[in-house]
C-alpha positions in Angstrom: 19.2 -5.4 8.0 17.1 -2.4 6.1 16.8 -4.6 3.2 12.9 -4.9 2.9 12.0 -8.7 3.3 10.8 -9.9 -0.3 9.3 -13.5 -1.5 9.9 -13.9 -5.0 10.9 -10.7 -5.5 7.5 -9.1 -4.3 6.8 -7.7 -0.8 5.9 -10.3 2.1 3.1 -8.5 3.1 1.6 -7.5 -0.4 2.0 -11.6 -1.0 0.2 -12.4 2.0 -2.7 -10.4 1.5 -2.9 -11.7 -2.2 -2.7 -15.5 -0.9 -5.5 -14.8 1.9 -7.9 -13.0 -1.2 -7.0 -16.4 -3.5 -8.0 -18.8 -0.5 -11.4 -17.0 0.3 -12.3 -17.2 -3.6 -10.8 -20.2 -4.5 -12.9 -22.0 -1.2 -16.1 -21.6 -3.2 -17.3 -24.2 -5.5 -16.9 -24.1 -9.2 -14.2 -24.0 -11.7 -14.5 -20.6 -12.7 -13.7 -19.5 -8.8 -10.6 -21.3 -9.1 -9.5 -19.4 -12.3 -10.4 -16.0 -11.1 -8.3 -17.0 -8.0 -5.3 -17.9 -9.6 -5.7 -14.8 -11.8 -5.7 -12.4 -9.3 -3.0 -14.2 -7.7 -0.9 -13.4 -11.0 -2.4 -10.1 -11.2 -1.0 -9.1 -7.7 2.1 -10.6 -8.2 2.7 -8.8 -11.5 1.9 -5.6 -10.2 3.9 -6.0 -7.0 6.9 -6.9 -9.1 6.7 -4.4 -11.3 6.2 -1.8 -8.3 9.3 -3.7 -6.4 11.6 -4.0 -8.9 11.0 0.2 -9.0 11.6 0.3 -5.0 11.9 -1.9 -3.1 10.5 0.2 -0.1 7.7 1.1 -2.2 5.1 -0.6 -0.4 6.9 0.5 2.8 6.4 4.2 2.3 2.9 3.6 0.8 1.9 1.9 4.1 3.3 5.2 6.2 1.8 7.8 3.9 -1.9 6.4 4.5 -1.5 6.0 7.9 -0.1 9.9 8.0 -2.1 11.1 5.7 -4.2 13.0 7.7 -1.1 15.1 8.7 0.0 16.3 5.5 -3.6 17.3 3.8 -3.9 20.7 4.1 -7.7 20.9 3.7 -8.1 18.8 7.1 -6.3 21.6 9.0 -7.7 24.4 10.6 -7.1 27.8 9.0 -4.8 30.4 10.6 -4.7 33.8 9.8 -0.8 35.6 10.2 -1.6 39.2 12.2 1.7 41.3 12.2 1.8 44.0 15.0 4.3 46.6 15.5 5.3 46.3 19.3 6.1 50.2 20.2 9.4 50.5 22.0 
């Protein structure tokens, strides 16, 4: 049920964003379109396995830390200063 959902051993997601890039280039006309589409195709998928075979969650966790990124960068936060005071009894 937490098993991250893989086709061919590389991320759904990461596969569907590769096939949508490969059918916008590969629509255009020319040969050398439908080379460089099938390329990146096995580009994509070569990285992806690598990077699944690794982790499986890996794109998982890569998708959550750039959505939170913003949180956890310490030069978009505000400065604060840290004032002791003695409180006099």
């Amino acid at each position: 049920m937490n098993r991250p959902q893989l086709i061919l051993g590389i991320d759904k997601r990461l596969i569907g964003m590769a096939f949508i890039g490969v059918a916008l280039i590969g629509q255009n006309d020319g040969w050398q379109f439908k080379v460089a589409a099938i390329a990146l195709f096995l580009a994509v998928g070569f990285v992806g396995r690598l990077a699944s075979r690794k982790d499986p969650n890996f794109f998982l966790v890569m998708n959550k830390y750039r959505q939170q990124k913003s949180l956890y960068d310490p030069l978009k936060r505000e400065p604060f200063r840290l004032r002791v005071e003695k409180s006099n009894p």
